[in-house]
C-alpha positions in Angstrom: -61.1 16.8 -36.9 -62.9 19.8 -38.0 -61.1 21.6 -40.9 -61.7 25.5 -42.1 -64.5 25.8 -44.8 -62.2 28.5 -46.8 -58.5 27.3 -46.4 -58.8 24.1 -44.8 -56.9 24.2 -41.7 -57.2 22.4 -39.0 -59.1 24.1 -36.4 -58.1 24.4 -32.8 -60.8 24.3 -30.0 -60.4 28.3 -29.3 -61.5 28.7 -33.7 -64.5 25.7 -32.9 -66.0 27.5 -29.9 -65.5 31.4 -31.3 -67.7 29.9 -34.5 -70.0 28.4 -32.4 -69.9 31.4 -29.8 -70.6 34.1 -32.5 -72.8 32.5 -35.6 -74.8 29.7 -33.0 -74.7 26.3 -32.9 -76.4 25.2 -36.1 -73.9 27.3 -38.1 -73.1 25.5 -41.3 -69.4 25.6 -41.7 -66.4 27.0 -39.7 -63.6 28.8 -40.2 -60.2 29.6 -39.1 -59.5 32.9 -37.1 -57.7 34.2 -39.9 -60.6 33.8 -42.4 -63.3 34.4 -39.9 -61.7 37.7 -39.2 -61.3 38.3 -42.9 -65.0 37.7 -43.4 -65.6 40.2 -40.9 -63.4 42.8 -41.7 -61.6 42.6 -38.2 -58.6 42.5 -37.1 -57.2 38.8 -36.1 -56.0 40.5 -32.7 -59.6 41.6 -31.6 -61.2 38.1 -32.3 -58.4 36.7 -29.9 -59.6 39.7 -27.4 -62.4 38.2 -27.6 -62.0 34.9 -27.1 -59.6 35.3 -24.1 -62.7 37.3 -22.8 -64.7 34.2 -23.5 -62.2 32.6 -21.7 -62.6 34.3 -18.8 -66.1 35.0 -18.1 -66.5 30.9 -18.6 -68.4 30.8 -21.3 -69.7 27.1 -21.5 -68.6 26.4 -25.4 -65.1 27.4 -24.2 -65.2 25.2 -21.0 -66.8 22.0 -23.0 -63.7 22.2 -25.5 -60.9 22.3 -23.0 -62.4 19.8 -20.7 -63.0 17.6 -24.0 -59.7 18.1 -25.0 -58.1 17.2 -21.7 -60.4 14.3 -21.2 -59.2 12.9 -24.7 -55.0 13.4 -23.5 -55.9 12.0 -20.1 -57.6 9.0 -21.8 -54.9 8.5 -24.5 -51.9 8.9 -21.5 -53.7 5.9 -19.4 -54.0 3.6 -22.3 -50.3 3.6 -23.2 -49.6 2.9 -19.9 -51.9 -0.1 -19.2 
């Protein structure tokens, strides 16, 4: 699981894909949505505007997560109940 470069938290696949989204795939380290908005001098509220925007225009980074996330639940689920 990825972590936050600055505090360590575990990040979510909304904090993954917003990195990726906004400093490009080859970006070095990630942060958290709290630190990211800190490095940027934004509020925490407009980077979650901005990722439910993402959200709903489809962006593909956001769409790979969630299916990826699902995919690993729906796995998980069938193998308990084999």
């Amino acid at each position: 699981m990825s972590t936050c470069h600055a505090c360590g938290v575990p990040l979510d696949s909304d904090a993954i894909a917003f990195n990726l989204r906004l400093r490009g795939r080859a970006v070095g380290h990630l942060d958290c949505i709290p630190c990211l908005a800190d490095r940027l001098d934004s509020p925490e509220r407009l980077l979650y505007e901005w990722i439910d925007y993402f959200k709903r225009t489809r962006c593909i980074l956001f769409q790979s997560h969630e299916k990826t996330d699902a995919g690993r639940v729906d796995a998980g689920g069938a193998d308990e109940a084999e």
